[in-house]
N, C-alpha and C positions, 0 to 999 in steps of 0.2 A: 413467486417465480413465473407468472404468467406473463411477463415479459419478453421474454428470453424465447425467440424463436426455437424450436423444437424442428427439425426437420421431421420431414414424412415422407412413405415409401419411398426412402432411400432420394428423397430429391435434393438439391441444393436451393436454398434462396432464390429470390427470381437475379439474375446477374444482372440484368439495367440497373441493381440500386446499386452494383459497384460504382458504377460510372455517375447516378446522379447521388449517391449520398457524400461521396469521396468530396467535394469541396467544406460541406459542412463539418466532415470527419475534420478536416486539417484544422479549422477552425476551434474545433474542442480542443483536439490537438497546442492551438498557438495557447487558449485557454491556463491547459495545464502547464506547460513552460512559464506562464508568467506567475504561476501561483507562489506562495508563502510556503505551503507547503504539502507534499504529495504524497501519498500513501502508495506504497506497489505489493504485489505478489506476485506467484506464481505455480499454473499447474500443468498437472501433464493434461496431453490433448493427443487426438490423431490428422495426420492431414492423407489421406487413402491409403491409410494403414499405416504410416510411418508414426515414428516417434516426433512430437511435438509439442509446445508448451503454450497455453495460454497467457499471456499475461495482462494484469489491471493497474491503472493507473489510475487513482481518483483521488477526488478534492471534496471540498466540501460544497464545489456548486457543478461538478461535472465527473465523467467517466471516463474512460479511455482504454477499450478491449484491443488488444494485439496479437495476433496469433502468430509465431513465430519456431523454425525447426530447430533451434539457437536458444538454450539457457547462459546465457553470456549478457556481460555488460554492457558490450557493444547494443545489443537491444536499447538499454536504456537510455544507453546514450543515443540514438538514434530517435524516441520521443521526446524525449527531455533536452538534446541538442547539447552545446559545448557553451553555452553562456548561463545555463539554470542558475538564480540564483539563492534560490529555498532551499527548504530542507525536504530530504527525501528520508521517507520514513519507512525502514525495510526491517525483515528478520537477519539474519546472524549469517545471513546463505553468503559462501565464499564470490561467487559472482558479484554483489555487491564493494567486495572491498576492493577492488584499481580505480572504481568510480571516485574523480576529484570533489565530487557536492559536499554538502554538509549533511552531515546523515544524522539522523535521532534511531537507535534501535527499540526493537520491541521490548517492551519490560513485562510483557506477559509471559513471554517464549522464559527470562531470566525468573519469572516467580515459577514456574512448573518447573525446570529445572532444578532449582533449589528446593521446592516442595517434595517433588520425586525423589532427591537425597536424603532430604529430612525423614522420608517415610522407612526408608530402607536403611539408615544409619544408627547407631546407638553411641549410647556413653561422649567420649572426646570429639567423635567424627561428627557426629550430628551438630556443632559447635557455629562451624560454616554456615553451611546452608543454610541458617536459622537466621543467624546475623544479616547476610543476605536479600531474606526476603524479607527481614522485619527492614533494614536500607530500602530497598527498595519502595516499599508499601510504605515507607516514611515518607519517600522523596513524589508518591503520585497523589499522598493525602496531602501535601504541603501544596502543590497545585492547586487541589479542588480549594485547599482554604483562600486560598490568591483570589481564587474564579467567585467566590460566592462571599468575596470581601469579608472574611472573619479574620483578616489577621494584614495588620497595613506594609505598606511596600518596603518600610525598613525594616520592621519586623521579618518578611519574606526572604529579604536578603542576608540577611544575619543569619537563618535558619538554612539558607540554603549554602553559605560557606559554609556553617557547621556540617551538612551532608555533604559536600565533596571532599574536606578532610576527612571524615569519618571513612569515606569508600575508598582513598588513598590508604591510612593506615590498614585495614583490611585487606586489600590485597596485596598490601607490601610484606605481611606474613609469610611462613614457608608450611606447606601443607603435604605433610604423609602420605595420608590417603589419596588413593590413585581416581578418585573420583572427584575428591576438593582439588584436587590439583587440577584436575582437565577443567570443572567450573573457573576456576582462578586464573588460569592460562585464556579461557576465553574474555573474561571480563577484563583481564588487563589488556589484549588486544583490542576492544570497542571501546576503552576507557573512556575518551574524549567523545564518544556518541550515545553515551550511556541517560545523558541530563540534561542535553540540550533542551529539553522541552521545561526544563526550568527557565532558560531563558529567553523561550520565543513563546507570546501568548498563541500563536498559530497551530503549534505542536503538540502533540499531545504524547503519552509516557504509553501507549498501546496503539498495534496495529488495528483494531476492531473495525477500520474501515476496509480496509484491503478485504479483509476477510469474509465482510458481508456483501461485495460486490462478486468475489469467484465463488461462494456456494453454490447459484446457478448455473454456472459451469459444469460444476462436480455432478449435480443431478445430469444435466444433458449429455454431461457423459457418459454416467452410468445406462440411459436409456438410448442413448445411440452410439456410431461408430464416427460421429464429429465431422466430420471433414472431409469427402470424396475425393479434393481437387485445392490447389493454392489461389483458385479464383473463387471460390466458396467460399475458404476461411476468409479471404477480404474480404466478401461481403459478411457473412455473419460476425468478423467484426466491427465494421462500420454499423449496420444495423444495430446492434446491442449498445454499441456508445449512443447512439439517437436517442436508442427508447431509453436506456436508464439517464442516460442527460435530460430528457424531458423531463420523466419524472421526477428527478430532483431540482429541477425547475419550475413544475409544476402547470407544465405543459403539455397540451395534447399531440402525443407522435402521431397520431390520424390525419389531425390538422396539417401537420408537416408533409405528412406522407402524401396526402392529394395534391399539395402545392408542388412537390418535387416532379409530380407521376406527370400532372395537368399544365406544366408551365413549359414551354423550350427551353427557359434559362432558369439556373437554380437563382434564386436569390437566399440571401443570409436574412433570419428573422431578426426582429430588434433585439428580441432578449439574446441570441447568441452575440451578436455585436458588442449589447452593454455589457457584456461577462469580458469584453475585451477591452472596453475603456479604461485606462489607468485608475486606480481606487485612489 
């Protein structure tokens, strides 16, 4: 987490980097729009005292911090824009669903769920949730078998129509219990984004990126009160996409940082450019 500017004595970011990192932001920004596919989250945040949310956007060669007073779709639609054509990998949260993209949901959020049932359930009730999560823990080991070629691509397919019948007749079931039932009313609402990541190698069956980009968050929040001002939160989120884009580019934000501070004109570095060349 040494990344992650910390405010002190109550100050904000220096404000010049709104205005010089802000071309490079949009940049990451065009980035993720053109990606395969995008991981998001979101937390709570303050911006001088008010309620507010941070949210992340990440790929697997860039980041994209957004602080916004708005848990709303509109948000997303406003980084990701009205032509996305990936998938967007999110939790279960109702804001997500007016979004038209292609969405993969988390199957982490769907194994704790059903694990949490299983703990708490006995005899016929527990019946669900087992089924469940042994489906599911079917459908993200049949992936890694794809990924590490232990099992060939007709083989893959085969296995993988047998698991989306299997999760049809499953929830085509009628369930009693007032707990099976709220899991089963959810899952049949996500149905169609439950597997997508069977068939985009891009995708993957967990949000685990989302997740490891906002824990830094979570800590600065806990040690500060975030956000003074809405010219603050722009810059700390423009700064934070740099330095974690760096580093997962495996470039020095320093280097960036003296050419932004020392030049009149921002220029864009190669490697940000080739992250924009069609693949």
């Amino acid at each position: 987490m040494d990344w992650w500017p910390v405010r002190r004595r109550g100050r904000e970011p220096i404000s010049g980097w709104r205005e010089r990192g802000a071309p490079l932001y949009q940049k990451v920004i065009q980035v993720v729009r053109q990606s395969a596919a995008v991981w998001v989250d979101e937390t709570g945040w303050k911006i001088g005292g008010h309620t507010a949310w941070l949210w992340v956007f990440t790929t697997a060669s860039v980041t994209v911090y957004w602080i916004d007073p708005r848990r709303a779709h509109q948000v997303v639609e406003g980084i990701l824009g009205q032509e996305f054509q990936g998938v967007l990998h999110s939790d279960c949260f109702l804001a997500y669903d007016p979004l038209t993209y292609r969405q993969q949901k988390c199957l982490q959020h769907g194994l704790r769920r059903s694990e949490a049932l299983t703990a708490s359930k006995s005899r016929r009730a527990v019946v669900f949730s087992r089924q469940v999560a042994s489906l599911l823990r079917g459908a993200i080991h049949l992936k890694h078998r794809l990924r590490d070629q232990k099992i060939s691509r007709h083989g893959y397919e085969v296995a993988r129509g047998k698991l989306e019948a299997a999760l049809d007749r499953l929830l085509q079931g009628h369930y009693t219990d007032p707990d099976n039932a709220k899991l089963a009313k959810l899952l049949r609402h996500h149905r169609e984004q439950l597997l997508v990541f069977l068939y985009e190698d891009a995708v993957e069956p967990k949000g685990a990126r989302a997740e490891q980009e906002i824990r830094p968050a979570v800590a600065v929040r806990k040690m500060s009160a975030c956000n003074r001002s809405p010219t603050g939160a722009d810059t700390h989120a423009i700064l934070t996409s740099l330095i974690r884009t760096c580093r997962k580019q495996g470039q020095s934000f320093l280097k960036l940082a003296m050419g932004l501070l020392r030049h009149p004109h921002v220029t864009v570095p190669d490697w940000l450019n080739r992250l924009l060349e069609p693949s």
